[in-house]
PyMOL Python script that loads the backbone (N, CA, C, O; Angstrom):
from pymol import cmd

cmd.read_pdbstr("""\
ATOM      1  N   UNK A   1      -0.061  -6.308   8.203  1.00  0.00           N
ATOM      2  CA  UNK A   1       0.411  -6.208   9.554  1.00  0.00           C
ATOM      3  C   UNK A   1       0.425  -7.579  10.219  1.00  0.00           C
ATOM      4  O   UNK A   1       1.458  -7.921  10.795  1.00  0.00           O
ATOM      5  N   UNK A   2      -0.772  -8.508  10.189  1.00  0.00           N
ATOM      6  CA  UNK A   2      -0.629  -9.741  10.833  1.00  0.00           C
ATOM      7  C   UNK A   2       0.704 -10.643  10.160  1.00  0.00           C
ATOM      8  O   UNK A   2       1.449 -11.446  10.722  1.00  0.00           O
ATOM      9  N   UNK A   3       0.681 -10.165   8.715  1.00  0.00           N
ATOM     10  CA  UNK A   3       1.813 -11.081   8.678  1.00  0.00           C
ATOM     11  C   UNK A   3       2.997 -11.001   9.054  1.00  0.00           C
ATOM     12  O   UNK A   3       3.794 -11.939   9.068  1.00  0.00           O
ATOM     13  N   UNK A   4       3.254  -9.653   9.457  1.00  0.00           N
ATOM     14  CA  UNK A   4       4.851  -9.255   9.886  1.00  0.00           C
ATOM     15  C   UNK A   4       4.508 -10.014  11.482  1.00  0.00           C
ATOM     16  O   UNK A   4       5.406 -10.741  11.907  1.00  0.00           O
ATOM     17  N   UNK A   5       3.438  -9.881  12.221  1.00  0.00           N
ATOM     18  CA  UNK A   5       3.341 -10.092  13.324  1.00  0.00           C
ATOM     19  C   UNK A   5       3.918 -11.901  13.639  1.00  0.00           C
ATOM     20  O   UNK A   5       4.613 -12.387  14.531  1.00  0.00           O
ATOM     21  N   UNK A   6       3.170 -12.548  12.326  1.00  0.00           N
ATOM     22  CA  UNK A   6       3.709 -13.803  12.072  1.00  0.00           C
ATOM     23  C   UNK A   6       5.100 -14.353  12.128  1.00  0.00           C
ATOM     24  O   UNK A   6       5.427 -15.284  12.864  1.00  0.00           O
ATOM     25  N   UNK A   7       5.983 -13.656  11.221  1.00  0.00           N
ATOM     26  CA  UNK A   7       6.948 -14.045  10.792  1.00  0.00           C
ATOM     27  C   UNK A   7       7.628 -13.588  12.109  1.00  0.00           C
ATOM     28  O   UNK A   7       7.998 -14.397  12.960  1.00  0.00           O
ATOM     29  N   UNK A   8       7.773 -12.223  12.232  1.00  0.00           N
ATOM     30  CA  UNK A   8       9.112 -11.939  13.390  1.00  0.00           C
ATOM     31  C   UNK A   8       8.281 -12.925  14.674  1.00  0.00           C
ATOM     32  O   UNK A   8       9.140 -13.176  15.519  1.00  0.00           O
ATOM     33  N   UNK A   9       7.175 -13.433  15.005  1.00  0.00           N
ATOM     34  CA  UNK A   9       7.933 -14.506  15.804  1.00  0.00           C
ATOM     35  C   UNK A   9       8.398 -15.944  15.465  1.00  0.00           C
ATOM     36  O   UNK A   9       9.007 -16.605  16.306  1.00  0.00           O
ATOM     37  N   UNK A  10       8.173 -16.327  14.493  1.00  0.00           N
ATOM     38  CA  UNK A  10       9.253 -17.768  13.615  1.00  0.00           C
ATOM     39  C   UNK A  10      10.792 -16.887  13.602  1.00  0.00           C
ATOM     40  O   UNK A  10      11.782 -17.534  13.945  1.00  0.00           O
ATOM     41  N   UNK A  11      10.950 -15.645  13.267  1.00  0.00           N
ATOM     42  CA  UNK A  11      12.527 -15.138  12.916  1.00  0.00           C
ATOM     43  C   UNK A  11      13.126 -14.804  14.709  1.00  0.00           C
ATOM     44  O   UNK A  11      14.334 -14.839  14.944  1.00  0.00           O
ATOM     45  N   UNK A  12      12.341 -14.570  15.564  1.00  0.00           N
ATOM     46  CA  UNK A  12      12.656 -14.402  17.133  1.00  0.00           C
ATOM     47  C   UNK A  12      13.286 -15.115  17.192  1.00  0.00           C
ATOM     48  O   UNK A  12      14.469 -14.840  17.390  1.00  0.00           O
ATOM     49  N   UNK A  13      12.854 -16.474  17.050  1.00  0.00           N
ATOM     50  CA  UNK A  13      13.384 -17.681  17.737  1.00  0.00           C
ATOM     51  C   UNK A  13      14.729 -18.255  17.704  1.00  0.00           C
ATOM     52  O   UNK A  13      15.194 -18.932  18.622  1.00  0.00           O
ATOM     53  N   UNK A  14      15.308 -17.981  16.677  1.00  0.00           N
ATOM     54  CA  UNK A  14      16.616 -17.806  15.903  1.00  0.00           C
ATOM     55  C   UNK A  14      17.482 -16.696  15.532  1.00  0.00           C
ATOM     56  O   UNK A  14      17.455 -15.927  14.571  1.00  0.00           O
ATOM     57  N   UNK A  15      18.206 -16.799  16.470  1.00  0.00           N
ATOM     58  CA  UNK A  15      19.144 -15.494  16.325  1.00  0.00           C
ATOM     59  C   UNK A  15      20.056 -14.750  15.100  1.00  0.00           C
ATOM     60  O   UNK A  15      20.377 -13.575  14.920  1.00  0.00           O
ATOM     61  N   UNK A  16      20.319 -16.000  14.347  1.00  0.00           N
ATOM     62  CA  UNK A  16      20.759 -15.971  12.964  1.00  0.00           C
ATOM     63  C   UNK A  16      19.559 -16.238  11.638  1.00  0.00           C
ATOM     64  O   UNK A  16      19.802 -16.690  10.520  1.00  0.00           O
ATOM     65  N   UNK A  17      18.809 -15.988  11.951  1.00  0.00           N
ATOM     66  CA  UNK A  17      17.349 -15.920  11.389  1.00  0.00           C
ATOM     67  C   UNK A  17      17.290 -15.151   9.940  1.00  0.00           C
ATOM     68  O   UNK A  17      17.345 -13.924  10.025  1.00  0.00           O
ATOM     69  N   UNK A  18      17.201 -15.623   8.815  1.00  0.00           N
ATOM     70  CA  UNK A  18      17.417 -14.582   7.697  1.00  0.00           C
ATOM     71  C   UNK A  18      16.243 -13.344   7.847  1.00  0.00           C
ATOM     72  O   UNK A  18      16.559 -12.160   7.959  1.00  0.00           O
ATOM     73  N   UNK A  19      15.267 -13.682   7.833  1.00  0.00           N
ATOM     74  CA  UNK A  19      13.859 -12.532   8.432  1.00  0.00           C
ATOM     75  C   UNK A  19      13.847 -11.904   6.746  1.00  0.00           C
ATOM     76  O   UNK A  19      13.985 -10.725   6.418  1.00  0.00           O
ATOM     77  N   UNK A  20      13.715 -12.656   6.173  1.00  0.00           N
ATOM     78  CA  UNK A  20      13.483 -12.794   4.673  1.00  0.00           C
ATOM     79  C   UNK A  20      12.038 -12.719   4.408  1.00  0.00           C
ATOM     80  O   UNK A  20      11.481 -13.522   5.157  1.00  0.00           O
ATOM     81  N   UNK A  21      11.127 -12.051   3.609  1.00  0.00           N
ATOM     82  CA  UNK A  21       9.541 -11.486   3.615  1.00  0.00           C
ATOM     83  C   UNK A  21       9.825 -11.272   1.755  1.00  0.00           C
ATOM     84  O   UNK A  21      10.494 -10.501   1.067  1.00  0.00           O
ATOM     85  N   UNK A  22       8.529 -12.893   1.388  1.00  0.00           N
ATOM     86  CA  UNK A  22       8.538 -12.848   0.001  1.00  0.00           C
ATOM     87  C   UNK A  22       7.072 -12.373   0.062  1.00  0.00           C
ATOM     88  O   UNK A  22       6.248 -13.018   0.709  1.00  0.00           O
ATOM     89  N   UNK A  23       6.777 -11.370  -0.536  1.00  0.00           N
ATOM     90  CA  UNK A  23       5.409 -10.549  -1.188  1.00  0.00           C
ATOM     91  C   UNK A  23       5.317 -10.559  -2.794  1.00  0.00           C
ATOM     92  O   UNK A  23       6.095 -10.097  -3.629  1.00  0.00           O
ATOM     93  N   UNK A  24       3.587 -11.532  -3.001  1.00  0.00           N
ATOM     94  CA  UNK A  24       3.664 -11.075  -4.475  1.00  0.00           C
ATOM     95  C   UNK A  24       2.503 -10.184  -4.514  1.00  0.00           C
ATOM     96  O   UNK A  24       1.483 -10.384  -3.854  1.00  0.00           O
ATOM     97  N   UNK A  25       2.712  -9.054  -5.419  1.00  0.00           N
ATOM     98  CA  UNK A  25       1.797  -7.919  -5.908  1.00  0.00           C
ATOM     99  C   UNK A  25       0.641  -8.007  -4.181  1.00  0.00           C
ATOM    100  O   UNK A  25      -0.584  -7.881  -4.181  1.00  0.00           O
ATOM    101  N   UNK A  26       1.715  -8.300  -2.643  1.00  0.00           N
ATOM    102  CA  UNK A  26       0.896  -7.954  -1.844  1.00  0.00           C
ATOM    103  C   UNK A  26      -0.171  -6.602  -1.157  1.00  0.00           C
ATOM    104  O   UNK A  26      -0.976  -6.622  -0.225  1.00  0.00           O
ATOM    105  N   UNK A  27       0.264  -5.484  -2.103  1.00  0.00           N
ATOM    106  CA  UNK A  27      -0.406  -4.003  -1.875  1.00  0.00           C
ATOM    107  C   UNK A  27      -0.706  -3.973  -3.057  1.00  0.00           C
ATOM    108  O   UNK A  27      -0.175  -3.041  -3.660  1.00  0.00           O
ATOM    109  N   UNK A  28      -1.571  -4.838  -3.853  1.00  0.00           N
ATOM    110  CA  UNK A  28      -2.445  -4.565  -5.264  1.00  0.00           C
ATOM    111  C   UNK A  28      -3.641  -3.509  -5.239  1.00  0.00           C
ATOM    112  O   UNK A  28      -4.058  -2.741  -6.107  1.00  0.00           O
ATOM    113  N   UNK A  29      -4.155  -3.824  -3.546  1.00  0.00           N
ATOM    114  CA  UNK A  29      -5.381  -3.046  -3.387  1.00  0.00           C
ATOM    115  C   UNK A  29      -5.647  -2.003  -2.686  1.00  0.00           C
ATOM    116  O   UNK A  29      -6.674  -1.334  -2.572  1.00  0.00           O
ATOM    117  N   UNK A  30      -3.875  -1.873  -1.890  1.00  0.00           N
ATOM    118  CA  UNK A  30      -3.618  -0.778  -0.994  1.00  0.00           C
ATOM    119  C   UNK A  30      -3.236   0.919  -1.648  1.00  0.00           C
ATOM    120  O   UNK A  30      -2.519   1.124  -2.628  1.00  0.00           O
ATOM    121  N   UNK A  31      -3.740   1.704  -1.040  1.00  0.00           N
ATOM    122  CA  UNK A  31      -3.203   3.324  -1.887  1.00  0.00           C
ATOM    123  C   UNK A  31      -1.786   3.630  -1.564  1.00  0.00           C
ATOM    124  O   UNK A  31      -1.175   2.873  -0.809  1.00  0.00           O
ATOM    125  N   UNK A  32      -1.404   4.328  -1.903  1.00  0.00           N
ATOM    126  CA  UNK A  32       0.344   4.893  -1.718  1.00  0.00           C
ATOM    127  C   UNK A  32       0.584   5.281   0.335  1.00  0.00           C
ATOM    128  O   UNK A  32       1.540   4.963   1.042  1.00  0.00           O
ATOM    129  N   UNK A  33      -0.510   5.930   0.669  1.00  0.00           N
ATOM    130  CA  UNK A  33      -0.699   6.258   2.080  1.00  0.00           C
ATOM    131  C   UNK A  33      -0.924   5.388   3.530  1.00  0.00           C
ATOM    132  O   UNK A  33      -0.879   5.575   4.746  1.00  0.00           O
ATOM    133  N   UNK A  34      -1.252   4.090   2.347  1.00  0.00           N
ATOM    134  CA  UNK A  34      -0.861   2.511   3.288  1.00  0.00           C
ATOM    135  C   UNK A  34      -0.071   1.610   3.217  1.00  0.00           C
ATOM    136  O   UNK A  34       0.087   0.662   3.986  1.00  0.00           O
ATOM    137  N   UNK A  35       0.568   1.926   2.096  1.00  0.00           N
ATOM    138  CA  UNK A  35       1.696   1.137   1.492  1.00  0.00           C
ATOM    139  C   UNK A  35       3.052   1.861   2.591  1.00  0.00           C
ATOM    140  O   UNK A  35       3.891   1.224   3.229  1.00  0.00           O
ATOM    141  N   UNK A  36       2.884   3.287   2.515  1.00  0.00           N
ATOM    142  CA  UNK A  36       4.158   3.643   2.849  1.00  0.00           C
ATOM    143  C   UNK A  36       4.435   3.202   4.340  1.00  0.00           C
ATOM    144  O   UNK A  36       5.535   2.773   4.686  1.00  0.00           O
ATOM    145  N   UNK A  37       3.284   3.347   5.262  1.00  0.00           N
ATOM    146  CA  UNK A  37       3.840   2.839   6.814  1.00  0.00           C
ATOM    147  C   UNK A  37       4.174   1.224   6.433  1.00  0.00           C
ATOM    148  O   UNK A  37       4.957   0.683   7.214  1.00  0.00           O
ATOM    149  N   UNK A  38       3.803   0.620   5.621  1.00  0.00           N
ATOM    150  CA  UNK A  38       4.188  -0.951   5.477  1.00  0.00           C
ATOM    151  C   UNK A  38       5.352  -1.298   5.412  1.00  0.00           C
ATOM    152  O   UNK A  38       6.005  -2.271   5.790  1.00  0.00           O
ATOM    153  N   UNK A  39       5.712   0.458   4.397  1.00  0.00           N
ATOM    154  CA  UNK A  39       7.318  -0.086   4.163  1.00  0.00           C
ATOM    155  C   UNK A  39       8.429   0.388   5.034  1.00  0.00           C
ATOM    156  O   UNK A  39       9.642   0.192   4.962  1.00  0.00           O
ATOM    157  N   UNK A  40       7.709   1.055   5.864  1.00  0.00           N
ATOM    158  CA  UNK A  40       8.965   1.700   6.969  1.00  0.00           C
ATOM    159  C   UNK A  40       8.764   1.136   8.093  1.00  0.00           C
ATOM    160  O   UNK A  40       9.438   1.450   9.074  1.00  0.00           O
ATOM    161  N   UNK A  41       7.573  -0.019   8.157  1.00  0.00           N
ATOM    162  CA  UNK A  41       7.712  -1.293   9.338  1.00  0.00           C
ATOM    163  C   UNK A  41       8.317  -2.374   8.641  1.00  0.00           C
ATOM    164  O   UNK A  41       8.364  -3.301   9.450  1.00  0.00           O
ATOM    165  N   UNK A  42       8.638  -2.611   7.923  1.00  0.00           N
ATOM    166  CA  UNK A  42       9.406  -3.947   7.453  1.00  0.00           C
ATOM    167  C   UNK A  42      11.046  -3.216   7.381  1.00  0.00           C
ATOM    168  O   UNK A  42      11.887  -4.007   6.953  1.00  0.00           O
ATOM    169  N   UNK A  43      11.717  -1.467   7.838  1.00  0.00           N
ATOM    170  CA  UNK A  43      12.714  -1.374   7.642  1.00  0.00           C
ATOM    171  C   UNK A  43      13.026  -1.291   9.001  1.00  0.00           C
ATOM    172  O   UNK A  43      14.074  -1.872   9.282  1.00  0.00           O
ATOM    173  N   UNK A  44      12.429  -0.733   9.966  1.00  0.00           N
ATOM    174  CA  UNK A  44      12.502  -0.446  11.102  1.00  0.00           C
ATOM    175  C   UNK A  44      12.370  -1.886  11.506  1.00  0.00           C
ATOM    176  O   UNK A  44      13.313  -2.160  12.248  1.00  0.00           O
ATOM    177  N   UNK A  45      11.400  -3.151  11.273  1.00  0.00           N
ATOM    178  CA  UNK A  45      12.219  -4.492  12.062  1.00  0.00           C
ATOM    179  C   UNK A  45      13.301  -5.184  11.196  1.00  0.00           C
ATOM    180  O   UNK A  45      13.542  -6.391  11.209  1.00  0.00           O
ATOM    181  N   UNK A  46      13.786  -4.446  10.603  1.00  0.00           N
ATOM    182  CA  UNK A  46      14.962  -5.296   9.837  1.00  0.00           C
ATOM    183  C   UNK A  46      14.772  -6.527   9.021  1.00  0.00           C
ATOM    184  O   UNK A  46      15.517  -7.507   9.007  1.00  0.00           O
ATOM    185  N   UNK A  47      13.717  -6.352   8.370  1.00  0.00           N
ATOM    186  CA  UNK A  47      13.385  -7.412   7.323  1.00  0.00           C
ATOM    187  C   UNK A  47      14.059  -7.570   6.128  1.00  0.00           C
ATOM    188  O   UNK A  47      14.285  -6.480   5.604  1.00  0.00           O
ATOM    189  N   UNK A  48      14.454  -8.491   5.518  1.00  0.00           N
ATOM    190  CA  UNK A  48      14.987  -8.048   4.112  1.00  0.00           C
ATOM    191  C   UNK A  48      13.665  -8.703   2.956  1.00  0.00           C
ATOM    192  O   UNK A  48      13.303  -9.878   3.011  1.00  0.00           O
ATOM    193  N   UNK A  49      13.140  -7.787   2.058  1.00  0.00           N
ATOM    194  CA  UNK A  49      11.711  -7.750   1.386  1.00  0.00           C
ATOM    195  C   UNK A  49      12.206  -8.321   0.306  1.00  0.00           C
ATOM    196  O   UNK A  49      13.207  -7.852  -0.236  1.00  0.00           O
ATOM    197  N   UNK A  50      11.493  -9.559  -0.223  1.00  0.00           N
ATOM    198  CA  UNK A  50      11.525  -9.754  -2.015  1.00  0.00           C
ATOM    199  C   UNK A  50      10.299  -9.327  -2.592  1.00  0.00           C
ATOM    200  O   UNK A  50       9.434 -10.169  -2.351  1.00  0.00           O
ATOM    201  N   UNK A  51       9.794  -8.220  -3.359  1.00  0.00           N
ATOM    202  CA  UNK A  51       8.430  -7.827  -3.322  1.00  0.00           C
ATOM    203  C   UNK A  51       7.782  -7.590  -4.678  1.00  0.00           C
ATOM    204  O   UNK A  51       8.213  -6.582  -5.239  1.00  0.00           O
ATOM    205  N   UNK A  52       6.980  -8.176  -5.250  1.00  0.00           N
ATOM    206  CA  UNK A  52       6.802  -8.331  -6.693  1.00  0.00           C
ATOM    207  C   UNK A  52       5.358  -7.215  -6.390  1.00  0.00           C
ATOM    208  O   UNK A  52       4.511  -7.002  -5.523  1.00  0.00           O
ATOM    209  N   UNK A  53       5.838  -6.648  -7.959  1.00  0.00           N
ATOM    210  CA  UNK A  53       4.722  -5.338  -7.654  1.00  0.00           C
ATOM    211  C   UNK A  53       4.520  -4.749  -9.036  1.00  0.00           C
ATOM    212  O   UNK A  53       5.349  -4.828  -9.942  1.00  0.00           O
ATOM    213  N   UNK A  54       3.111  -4.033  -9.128  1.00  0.00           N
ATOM    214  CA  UNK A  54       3.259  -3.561 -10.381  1.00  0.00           C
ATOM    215  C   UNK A  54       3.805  -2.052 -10.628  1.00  0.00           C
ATOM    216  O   UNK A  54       3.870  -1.510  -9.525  1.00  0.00           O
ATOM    217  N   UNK A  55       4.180  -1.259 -11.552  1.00  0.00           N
ATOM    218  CA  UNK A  55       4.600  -0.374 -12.100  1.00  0.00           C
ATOM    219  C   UNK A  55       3.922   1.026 -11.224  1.00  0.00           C
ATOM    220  O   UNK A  55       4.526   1.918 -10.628  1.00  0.00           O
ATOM    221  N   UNK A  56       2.286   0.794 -11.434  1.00  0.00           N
ATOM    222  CA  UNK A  56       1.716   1.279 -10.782  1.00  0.00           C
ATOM    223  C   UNK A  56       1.926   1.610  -9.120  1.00  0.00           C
ATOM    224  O   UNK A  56       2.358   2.740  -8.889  1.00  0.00           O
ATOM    225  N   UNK A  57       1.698   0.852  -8.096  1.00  0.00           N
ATOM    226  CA  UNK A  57       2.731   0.911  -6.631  1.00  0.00           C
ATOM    227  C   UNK A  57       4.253   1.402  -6.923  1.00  0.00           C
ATOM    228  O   UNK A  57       4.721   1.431  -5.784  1.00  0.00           O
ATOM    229  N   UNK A  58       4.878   1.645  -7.458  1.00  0.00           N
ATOM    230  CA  UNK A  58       6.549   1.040  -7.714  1.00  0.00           C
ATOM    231  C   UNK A  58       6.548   2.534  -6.877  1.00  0.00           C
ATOM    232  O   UNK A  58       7.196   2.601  -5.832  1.00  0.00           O
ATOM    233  N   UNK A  59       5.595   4.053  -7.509  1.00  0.00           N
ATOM    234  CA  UNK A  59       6.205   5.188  -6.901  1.00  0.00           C
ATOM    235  C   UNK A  59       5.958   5.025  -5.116  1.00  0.00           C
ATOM    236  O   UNK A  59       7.086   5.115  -4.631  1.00  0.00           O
ATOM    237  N   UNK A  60       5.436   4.923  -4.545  1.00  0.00           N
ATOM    238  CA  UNK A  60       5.403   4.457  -3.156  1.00  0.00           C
ATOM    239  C   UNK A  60       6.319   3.517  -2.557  1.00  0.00           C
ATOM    240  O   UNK A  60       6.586   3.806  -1.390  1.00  0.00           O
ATOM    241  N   UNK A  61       6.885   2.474  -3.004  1.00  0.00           N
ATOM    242  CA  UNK A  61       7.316   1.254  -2.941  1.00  0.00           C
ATOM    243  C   UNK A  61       8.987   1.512  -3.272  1.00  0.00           C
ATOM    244  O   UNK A  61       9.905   1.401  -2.459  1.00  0.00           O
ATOM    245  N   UNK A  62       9.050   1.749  -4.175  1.00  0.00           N
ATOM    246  CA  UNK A  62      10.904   1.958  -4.822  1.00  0.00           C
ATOM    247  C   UNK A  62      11.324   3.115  -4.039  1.00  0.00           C
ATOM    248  O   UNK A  62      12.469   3.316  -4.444  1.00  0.00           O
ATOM    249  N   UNK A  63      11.038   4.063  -3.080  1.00  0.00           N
ATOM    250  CA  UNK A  63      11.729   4.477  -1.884  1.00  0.00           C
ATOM    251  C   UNK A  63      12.319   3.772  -1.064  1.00  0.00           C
ATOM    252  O   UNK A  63      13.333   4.190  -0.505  1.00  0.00           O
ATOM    253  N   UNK A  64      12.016   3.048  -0.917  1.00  0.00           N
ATOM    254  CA  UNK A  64      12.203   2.200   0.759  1.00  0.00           C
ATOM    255  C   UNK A  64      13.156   0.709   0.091  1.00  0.00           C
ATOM    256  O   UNK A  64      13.624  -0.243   0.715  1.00  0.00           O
ATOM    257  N   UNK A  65      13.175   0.997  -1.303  1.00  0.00           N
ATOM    258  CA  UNK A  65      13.970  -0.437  -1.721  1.00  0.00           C
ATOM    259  C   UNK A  65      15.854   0.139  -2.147  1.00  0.00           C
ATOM    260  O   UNK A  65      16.274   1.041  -2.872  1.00  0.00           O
ATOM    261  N   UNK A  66      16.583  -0.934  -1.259  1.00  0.00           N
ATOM    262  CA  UNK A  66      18.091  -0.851  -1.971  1.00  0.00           C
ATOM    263  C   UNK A  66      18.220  -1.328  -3.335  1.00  0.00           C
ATOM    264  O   UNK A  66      19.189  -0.705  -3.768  1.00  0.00           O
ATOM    265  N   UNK A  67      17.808  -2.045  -4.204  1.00  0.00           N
ATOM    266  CA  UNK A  67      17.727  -2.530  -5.236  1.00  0.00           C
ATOM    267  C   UNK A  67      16.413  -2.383  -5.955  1.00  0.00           C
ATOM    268  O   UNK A  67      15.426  -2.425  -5.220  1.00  0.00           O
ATOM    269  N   UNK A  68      16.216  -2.232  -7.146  1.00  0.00           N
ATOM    270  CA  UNK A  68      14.742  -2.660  -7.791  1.00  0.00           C
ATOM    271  C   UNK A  68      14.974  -3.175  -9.224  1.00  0.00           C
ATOM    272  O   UNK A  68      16.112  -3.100  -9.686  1.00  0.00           O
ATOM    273  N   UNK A  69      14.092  -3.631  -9.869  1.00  0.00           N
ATOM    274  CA  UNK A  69      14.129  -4.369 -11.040  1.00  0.00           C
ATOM    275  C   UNK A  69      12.984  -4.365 -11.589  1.00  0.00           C
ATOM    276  O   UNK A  69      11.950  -4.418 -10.923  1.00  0.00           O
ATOM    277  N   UNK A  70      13.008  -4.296 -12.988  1.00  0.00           N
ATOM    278  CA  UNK A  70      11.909  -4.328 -13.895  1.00  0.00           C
ATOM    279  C   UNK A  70      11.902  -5.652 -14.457  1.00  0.00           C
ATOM    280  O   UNK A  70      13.024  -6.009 -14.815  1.00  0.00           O
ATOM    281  N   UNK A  71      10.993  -6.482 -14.642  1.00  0.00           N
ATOM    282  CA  UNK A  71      10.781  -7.558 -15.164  1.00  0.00           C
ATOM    283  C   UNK A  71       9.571  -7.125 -16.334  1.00  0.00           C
ATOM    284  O   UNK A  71       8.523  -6.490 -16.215  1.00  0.00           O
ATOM    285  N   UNK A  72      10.254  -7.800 -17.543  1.00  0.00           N
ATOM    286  CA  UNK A  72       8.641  -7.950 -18.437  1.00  0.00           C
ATOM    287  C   UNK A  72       8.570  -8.844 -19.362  1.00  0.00           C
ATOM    288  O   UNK A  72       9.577  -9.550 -19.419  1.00  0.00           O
ATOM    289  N   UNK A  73       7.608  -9.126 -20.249  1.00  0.00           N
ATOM    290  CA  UNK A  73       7.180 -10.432 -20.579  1.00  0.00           C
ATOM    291  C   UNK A  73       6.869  -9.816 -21.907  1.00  0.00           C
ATOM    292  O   UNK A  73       6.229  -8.765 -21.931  1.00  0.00           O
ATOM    293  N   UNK A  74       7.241 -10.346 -22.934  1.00  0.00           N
ATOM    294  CA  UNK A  74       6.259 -10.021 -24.227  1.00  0.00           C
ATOM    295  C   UNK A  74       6.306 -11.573 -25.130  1.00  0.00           C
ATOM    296  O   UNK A  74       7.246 -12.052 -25.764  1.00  0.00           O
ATOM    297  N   UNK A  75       5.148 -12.027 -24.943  1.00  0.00           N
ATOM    298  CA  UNK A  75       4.939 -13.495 -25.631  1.00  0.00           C
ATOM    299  C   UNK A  75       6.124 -14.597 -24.566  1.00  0.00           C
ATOM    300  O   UNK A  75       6.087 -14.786 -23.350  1.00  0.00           O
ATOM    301  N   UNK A  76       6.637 -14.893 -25.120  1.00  0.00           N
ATOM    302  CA  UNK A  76       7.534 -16.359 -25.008  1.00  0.00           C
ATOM    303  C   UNK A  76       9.190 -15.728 -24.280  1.00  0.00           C
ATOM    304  O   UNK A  76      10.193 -16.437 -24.192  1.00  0.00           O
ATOM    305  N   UNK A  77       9.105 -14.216 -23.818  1.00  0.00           N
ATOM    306  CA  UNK A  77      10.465 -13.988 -23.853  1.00  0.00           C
ATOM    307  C   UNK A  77      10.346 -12.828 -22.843  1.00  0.00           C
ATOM    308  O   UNK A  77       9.651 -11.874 -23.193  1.00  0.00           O
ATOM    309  N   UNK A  78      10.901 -12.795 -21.707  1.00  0.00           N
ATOM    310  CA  UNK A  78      11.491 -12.045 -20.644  1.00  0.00           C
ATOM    311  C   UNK A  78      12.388 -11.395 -20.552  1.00  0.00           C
ATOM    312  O   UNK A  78      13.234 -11.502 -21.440  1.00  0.00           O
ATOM    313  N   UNK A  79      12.580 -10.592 -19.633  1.00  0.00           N
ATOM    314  CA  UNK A  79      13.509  -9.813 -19.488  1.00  0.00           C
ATOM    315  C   UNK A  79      13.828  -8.585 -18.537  1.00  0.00           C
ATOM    316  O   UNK A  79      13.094  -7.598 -18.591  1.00  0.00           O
ATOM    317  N   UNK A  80      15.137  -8.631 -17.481  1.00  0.00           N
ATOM    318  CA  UNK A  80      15.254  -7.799 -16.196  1.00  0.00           C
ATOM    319  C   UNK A  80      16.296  -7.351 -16.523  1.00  0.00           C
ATOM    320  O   UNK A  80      17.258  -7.835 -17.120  1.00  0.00           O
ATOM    321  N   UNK A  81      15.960  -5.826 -15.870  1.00  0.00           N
ATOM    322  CA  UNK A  81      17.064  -5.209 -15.713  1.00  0.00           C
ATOM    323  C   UNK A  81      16.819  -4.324 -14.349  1.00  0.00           C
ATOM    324  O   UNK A  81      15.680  -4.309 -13.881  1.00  0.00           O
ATOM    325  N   UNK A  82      17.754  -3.668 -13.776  1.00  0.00           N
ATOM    326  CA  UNK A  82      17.738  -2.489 -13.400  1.00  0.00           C
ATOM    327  C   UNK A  82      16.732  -1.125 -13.383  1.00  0.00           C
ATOM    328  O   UNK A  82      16.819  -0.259 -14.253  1.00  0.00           O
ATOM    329  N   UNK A  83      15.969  -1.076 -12.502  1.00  0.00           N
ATOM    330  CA  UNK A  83      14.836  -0.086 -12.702  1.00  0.00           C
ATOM    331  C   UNK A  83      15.513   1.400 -13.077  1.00  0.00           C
ATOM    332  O   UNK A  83      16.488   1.762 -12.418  1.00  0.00           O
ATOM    333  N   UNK A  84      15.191   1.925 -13.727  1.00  0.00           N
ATOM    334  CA  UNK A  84      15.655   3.249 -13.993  1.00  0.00           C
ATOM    335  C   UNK A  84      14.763   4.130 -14.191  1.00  0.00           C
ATOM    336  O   UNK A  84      14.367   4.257 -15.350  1.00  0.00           O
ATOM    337  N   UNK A  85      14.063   5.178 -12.905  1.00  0.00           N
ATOM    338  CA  UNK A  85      13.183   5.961 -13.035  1.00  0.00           C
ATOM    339  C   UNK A  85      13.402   7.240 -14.171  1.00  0.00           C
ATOM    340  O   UNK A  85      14.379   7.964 -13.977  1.00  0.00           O
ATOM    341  N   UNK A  86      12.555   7.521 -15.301  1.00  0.00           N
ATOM    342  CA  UNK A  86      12.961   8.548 -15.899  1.00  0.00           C
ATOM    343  C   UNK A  86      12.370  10.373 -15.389  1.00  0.00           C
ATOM    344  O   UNK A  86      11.239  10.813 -15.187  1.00  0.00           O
ATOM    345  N   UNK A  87      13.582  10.956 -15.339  1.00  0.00           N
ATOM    346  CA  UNK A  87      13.278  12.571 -15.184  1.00  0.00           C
ATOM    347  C   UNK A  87      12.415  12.586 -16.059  1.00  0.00           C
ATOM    348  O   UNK A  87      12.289  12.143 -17.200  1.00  0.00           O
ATOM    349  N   UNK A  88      11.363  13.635 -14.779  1.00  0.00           N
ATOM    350  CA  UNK A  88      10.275  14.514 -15.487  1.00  0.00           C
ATOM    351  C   UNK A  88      10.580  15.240 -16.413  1.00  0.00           C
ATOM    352  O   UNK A  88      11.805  15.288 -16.514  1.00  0.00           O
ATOM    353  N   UNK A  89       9.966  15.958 -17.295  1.00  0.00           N
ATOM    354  CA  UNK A  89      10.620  16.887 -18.284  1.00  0.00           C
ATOM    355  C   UNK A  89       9.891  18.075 -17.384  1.00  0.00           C
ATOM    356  O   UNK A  89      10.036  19.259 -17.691  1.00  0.00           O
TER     357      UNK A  89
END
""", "prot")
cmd.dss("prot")
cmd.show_as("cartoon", "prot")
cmd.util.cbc("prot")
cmd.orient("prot")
């Protein structure tokens, strides 16, 4: 919360203001039930979120996102795509 409080007043000041909010793995320690008002105050002030997160958060978190992406790492070699939640059976 303090940090949104931060930024929208640096993004006030400027009317053409990107109001751009980079988060890494910032709700590592938060539950799904604090995460979610986080993410419907960063939509409701019109933020646009870059938000690195683990797999774990993603079900709380990938609601509130227009885009998402999987990133992963095995040794020396990466790789993103397109998140694609799979149906329950």
């Amino acid at each position: 919360m303090a940090i949104c409080a931060s930024l929208l007043q640096i993004y006030e000041k400027s009317e053409n203001s990107i109001r751009l909010v980079l988060l890494d793995e910032a709700f590592s320690k938060m539950t799904s039930d604090r995460i979610r008002p986080m993410m419907e105050l960063f939509r409701r002030l019109q933020l646009q979120v870059l938000l690195i997160s683990t797999v774990e958060k993603s079900t709380a978190i990938q609601p509130y996102c227009d885009i998402t992406y999987s990133i992963v790492r095995h040794g020396d070699t990466n790789a993103i795509a397109p998140f694609i939640r799979l149906a329950a059976e």
